[in-house]
MMTF fields as JSON, N, C-alpha, C and O atoms, coordinates in Angstrom:
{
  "mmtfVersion": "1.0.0",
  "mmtfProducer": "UNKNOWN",
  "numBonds": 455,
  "numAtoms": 456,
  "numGroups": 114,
  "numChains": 1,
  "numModels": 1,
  "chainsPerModel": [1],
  "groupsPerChain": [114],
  "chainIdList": ["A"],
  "bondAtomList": [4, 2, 8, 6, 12, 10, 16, 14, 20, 18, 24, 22, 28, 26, 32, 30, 36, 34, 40, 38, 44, 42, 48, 46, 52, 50, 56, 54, 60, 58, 64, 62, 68, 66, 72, 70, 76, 74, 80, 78, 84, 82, 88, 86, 92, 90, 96, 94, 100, 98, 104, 102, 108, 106, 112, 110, 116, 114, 120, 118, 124, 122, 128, 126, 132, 130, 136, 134, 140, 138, 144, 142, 148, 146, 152, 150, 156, 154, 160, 158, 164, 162, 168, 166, 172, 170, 176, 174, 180, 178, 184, 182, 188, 186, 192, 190, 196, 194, 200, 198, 204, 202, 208, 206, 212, 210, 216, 214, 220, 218, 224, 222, 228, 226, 232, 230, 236, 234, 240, 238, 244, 242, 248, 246, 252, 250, 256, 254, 260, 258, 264, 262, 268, 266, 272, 270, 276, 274, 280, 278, 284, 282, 288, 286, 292, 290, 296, 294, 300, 298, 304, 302, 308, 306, 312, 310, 316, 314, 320, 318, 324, 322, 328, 326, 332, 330, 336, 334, 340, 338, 344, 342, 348, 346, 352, 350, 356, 354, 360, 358, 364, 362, 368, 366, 372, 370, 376, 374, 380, 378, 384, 382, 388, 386, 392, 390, 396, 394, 400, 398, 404, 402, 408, 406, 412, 410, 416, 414, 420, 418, 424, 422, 428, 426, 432, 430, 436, 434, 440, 438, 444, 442, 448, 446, 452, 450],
  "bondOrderList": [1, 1, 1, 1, 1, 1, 1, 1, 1, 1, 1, 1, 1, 1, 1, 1, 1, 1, 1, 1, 1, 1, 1, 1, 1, 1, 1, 1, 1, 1, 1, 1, 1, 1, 1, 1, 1, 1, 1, 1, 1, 1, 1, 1, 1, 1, 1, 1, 1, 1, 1, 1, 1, 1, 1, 1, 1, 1, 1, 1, 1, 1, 1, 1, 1, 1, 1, 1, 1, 1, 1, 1, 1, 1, 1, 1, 1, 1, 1, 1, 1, 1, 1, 1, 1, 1, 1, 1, 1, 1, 1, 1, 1, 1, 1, 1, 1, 1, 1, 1, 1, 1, 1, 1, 1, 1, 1, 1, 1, 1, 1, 1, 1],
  "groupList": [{"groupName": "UNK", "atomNameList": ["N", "CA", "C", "O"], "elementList": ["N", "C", "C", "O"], "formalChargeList": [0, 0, 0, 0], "bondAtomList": [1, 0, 2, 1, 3, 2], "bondOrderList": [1, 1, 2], "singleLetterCode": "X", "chemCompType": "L-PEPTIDE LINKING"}],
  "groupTypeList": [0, 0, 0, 0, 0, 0, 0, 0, 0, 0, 0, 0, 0, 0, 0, 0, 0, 0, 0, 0, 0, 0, 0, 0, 0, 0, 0, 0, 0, 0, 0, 0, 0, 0, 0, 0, 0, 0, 0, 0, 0, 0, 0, 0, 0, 0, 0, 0, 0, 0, 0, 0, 0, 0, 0, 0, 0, 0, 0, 0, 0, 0, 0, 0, 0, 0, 0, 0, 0, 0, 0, 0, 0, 0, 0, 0, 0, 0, 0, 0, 0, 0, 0, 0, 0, 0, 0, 0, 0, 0, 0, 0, 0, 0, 0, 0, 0, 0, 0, 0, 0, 0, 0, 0, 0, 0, 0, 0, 0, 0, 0, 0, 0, 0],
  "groupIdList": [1, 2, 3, 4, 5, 6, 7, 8, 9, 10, 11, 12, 13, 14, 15, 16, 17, 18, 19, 20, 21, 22, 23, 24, 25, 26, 27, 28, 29, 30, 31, 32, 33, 34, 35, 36, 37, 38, 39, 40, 41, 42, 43, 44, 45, 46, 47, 48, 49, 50, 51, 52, 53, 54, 55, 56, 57, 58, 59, 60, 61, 62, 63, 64, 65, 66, 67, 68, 69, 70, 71, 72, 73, 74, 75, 76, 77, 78, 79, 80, 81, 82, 83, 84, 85, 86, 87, 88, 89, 90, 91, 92, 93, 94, 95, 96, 97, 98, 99, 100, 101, 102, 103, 104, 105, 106, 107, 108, 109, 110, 111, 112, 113, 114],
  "secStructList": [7, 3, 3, 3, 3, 3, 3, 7, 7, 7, 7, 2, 2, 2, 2, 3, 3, 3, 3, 6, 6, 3, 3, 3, 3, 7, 2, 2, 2, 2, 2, 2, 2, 2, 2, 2, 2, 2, 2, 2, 2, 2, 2, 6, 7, 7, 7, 7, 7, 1, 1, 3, 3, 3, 3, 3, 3, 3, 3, 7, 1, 1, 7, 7, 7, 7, 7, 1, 1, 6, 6, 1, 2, 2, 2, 2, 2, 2, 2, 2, 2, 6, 6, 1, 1, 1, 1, 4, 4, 4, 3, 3, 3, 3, 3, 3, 3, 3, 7, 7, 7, 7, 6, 6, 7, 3, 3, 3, 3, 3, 3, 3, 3, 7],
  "xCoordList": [104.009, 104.845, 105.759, 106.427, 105.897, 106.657, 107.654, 107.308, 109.146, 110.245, 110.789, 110.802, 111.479, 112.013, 112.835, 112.562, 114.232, 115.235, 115.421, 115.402, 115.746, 115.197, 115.797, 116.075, 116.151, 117.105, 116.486, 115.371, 117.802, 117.299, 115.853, 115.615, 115.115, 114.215, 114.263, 114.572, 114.079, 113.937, 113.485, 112.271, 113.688, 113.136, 112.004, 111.964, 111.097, 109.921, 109.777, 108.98, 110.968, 111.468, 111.968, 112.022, 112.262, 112.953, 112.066, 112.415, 111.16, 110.333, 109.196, 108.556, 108.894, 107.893, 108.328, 108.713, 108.312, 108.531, 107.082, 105.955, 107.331, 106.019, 107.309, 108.506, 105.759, 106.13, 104.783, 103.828, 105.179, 103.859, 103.286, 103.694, 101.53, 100.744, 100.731, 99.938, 101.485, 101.421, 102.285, 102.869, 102.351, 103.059, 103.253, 102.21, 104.319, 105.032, 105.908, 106.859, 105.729, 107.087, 108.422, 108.453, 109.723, 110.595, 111.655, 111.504, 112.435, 113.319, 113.41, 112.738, 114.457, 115.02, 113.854, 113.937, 112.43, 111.368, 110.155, 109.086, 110.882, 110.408, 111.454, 111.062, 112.457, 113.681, 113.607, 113.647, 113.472, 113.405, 112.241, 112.585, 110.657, 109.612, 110.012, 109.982, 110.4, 110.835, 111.528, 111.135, 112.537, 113.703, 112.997, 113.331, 111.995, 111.034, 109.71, 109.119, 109.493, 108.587, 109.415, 108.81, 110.393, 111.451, 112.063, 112.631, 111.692, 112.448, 111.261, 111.293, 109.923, 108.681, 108.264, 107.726, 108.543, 108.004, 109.184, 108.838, 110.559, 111.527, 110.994, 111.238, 110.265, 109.94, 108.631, 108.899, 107.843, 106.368, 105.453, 104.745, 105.736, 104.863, 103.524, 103.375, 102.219, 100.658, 99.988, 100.175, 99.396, 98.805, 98.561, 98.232, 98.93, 98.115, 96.801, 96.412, 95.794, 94.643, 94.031, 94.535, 93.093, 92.931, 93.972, 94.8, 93.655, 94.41, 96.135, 96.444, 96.724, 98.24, 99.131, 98.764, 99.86, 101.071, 102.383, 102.977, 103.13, 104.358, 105.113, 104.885, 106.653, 107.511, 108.769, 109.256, 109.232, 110.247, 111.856, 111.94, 112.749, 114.254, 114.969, 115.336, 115.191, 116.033, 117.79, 118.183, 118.399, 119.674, 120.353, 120.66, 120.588, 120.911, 121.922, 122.532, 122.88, 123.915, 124.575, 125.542, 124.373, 125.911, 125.084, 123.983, 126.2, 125.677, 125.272, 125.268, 124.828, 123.678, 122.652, 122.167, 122.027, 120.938, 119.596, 119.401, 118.782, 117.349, 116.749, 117.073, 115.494, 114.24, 113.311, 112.915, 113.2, 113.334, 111.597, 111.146, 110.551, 109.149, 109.85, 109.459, 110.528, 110.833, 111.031, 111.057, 111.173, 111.081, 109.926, 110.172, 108.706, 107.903, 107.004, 106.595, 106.549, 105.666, 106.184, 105.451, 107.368, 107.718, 107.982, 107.81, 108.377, 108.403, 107.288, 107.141, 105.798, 104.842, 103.835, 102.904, 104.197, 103.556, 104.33, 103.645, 105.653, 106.351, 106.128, 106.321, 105.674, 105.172, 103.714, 103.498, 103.165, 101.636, 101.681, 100.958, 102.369, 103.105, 103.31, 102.555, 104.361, 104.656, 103.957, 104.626, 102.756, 102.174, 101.642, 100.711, 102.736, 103.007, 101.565, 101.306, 100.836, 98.834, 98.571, 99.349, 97.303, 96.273, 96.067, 95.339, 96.487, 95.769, 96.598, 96.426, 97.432, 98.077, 97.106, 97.671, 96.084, 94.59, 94.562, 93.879, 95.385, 95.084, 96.137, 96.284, 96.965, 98.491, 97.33, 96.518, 97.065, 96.718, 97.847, 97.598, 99.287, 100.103, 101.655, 102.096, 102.42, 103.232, 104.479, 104.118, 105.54, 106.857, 108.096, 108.422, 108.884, 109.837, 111.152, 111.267, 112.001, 113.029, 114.375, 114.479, 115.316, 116.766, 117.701, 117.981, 118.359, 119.75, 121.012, 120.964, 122.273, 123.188, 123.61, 123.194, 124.376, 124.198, 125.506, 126.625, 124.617, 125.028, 125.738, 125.077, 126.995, 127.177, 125.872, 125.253, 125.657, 124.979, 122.892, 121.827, 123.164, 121.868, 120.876, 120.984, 120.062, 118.84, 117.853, 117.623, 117.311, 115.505, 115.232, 115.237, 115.076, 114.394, 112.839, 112.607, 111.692, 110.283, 110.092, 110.714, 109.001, 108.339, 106.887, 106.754, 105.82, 104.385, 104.007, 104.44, 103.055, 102.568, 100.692, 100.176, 100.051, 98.887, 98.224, 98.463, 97.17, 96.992, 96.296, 96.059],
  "yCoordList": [139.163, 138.237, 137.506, 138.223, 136.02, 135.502, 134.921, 134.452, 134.79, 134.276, 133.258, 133.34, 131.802, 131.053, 130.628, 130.561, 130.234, 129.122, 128.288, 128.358, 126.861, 125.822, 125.076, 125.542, 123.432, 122.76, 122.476, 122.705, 121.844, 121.492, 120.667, 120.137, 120.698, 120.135, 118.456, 118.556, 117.153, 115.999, 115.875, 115.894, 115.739, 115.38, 114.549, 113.623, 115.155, 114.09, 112.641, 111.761, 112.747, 111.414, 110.299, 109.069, 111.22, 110.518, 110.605, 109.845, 111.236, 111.555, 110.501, 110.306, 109.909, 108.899, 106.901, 106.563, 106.498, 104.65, 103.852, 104.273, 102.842, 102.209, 100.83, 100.576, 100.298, 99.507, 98.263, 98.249, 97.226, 96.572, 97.278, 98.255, 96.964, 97.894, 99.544, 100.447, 99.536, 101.084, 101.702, 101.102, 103.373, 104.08, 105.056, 105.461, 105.454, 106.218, 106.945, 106.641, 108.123, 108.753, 108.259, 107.168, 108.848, 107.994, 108.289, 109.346, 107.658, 108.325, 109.835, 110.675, 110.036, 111.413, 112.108, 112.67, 112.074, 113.028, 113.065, 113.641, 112.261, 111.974, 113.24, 114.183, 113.011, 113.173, 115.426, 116.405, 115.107, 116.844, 117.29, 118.031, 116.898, 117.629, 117.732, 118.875, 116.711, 117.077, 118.087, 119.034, 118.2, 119.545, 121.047, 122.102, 120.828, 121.706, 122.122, 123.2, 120.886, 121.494, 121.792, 122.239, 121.55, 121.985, 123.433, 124.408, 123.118, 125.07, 126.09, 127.153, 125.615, 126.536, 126.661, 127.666, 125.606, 125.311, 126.198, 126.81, 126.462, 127.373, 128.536, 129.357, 129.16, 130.335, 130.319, 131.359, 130.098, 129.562, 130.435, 131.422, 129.703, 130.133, 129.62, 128.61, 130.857, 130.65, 130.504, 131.335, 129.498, 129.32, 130.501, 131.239, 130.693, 131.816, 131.438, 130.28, 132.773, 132.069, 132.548, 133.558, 132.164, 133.0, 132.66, 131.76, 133.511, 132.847, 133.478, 134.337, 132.926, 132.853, 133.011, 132.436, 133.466, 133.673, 133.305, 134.183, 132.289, 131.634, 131.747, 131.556, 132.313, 132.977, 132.064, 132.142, 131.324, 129.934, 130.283, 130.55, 130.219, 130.255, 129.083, 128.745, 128.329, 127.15, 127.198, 127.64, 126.756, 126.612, 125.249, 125.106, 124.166, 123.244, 122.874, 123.942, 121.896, 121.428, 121.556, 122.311, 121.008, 120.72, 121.356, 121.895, 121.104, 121.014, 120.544, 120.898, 119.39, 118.317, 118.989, 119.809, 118.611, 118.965, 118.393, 117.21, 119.386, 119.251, 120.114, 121.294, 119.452, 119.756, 120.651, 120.158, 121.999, 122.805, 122.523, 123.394, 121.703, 121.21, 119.892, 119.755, 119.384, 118.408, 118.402, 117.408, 119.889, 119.982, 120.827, 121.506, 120.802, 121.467, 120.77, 121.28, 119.38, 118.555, 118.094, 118.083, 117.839, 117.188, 118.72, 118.535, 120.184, 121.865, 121.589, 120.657, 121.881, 122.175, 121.732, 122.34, 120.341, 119.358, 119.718, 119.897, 119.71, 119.959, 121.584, 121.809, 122.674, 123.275, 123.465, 124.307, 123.067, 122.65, 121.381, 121.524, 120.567, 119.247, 120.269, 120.147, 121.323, 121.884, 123.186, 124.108, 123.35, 124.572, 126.122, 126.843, 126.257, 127.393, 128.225, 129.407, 127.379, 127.605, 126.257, 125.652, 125.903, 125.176, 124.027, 123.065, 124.073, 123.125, 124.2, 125.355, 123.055, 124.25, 124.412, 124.698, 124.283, 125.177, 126.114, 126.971, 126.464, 128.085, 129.009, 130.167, 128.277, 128.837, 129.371, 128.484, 130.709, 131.149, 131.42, 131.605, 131.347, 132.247, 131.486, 131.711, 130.474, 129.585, 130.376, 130.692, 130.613, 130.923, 130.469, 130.637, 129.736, 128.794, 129.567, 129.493, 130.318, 130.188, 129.437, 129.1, 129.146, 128.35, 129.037, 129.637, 129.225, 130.055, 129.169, 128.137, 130.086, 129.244, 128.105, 128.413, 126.836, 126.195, 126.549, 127.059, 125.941, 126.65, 125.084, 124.165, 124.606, 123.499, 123.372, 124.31, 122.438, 121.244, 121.872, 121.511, 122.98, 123.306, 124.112, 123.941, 124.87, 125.428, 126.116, 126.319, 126.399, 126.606, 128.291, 128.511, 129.002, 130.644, 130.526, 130.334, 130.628, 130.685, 131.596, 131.831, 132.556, 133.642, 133.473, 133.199, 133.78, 133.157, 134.701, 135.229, 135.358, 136.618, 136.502, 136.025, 137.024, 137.072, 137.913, 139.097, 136.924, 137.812, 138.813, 139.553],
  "zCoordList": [111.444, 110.708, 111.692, 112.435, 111.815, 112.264, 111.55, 110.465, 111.951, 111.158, 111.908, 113.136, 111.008, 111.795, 110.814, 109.616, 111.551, 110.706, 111.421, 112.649, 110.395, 110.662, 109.736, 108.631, 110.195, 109.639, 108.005, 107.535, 107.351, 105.696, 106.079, 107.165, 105.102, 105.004, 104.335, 103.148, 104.682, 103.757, 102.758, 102.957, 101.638, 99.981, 100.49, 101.3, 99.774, 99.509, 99.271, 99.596, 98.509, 97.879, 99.38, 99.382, 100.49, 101.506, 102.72, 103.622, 102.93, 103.894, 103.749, 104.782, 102.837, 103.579, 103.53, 102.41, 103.891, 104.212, 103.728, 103.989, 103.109, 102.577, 103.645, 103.775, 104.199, 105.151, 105.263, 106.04, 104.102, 103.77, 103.459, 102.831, 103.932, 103.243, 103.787, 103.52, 104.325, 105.51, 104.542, 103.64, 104.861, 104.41, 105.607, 106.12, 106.081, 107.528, 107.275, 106.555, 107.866, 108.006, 108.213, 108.781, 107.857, 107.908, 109.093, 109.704, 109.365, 110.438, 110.305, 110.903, 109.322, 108.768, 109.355, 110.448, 108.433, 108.907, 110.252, 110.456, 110.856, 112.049, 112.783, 113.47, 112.508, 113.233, 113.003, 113.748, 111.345, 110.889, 111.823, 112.743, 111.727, 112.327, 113.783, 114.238, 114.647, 116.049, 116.027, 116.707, 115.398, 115.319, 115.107, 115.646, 114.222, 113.878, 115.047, 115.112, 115.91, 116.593, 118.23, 119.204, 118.225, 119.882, 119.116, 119.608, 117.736, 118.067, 117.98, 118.6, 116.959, 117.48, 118.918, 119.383, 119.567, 121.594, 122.126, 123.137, 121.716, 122.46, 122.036, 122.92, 120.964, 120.867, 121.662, 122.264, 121.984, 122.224, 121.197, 121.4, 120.033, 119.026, 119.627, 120.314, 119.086, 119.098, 117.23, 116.341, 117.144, 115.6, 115.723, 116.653, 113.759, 113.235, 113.051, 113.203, 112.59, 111.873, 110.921, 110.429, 110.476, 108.97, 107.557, 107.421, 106.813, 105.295, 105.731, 106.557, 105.109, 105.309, 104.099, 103.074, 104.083, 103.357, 103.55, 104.175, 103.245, 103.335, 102.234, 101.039, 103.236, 102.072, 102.409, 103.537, 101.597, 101.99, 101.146, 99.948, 101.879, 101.655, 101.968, 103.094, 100.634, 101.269, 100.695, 99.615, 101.511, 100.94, 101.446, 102.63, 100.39, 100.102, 100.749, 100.703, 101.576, 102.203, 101.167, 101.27, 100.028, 98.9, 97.84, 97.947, 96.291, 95.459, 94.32, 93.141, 95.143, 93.989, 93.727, 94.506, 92.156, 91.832, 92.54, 92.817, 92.755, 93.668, 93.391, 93.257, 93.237, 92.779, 94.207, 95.264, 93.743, 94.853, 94.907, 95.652, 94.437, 94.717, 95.959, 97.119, 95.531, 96.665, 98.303, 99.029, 98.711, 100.112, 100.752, 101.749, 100.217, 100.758, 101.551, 102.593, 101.099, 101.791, 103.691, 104.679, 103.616, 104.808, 105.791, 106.996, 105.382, 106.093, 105.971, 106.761, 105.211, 105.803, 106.558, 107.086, 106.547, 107.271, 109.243, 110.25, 109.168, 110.169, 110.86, 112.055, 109.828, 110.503, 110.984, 111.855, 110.704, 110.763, 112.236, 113.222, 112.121, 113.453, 114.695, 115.66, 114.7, 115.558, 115.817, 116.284, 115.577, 115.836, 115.316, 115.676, 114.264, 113.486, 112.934, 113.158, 112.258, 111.758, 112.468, 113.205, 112.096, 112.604, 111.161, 111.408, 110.144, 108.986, 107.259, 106.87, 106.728, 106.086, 104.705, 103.65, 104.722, 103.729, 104.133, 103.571, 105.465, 105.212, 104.779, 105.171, 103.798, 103.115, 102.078, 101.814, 101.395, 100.321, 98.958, 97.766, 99.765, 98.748, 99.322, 100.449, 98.211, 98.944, 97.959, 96.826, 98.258, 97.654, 98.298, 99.473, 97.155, 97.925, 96.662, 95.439, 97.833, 96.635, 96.956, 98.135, 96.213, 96.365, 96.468, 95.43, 97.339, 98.106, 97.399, 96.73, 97.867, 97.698, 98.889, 100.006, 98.812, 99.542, 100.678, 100.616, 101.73, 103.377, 103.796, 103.311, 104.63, 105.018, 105.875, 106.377, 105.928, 106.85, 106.219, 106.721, 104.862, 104.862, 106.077, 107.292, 105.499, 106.395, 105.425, 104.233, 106.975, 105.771, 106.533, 107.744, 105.772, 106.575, 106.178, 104.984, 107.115, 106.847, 107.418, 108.454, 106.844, 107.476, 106.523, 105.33, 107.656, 107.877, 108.343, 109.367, 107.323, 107.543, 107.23, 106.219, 108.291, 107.524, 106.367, 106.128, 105.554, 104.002, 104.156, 103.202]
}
């Protein structure tokens, strides 16, 4: 089992840019996955492989209401960006729960194989 904390995650809602006909990542989640892959490279995480199990702790900067489906796309994409598995089809078993909120927010992930 590996564990990592790791900054709030971007809302879905904010993580992607439609740019003409393009659609791009946006600053913010440009900005979150880098943060995400310089702290997997300081650990020198190696992909897992095989089916996977991801167990997700988020706790919110403030407390506005948020839709705790809203931060999973831009974390698992960012861990998948920085190394963590190889392709996240191999998540079999995803659990995200909502903490109380922490200033400035963070995320606890731990990635165990099934």
């Amino acid at each position: 089992m590996v564990e990592f904390h790791l900054p709030y995650p971007p809302s879905v809602n904010h993580y992607w840019r439609h740019v003409g006909s393009r659609t791009l990542i946006s600053r913010g989640g440009r900005a979150f996955r880098a943060a995400v892959c310089s702290l997997l490279a300081s650990q020198g995480i190696q992909p897992l492989s095989g089916p996977l199990i991801v167990d997700v702790v988020v706790y919110p900067p403030d407390r506005r209401r948020r839709d705790i489906d809203n931060v999973q796309k831009a974390l698992l994409d960012a861990l998948q960006h920085g190394g963590a598995y190889s392709d996240d089809s191999q998540i079999v078993r995803l659990s995200i729960e909502k903490g109380q909120p922490v200033e400035g927010g963070k995320t606890i992930v731990q990635i165990r194989e099934a």
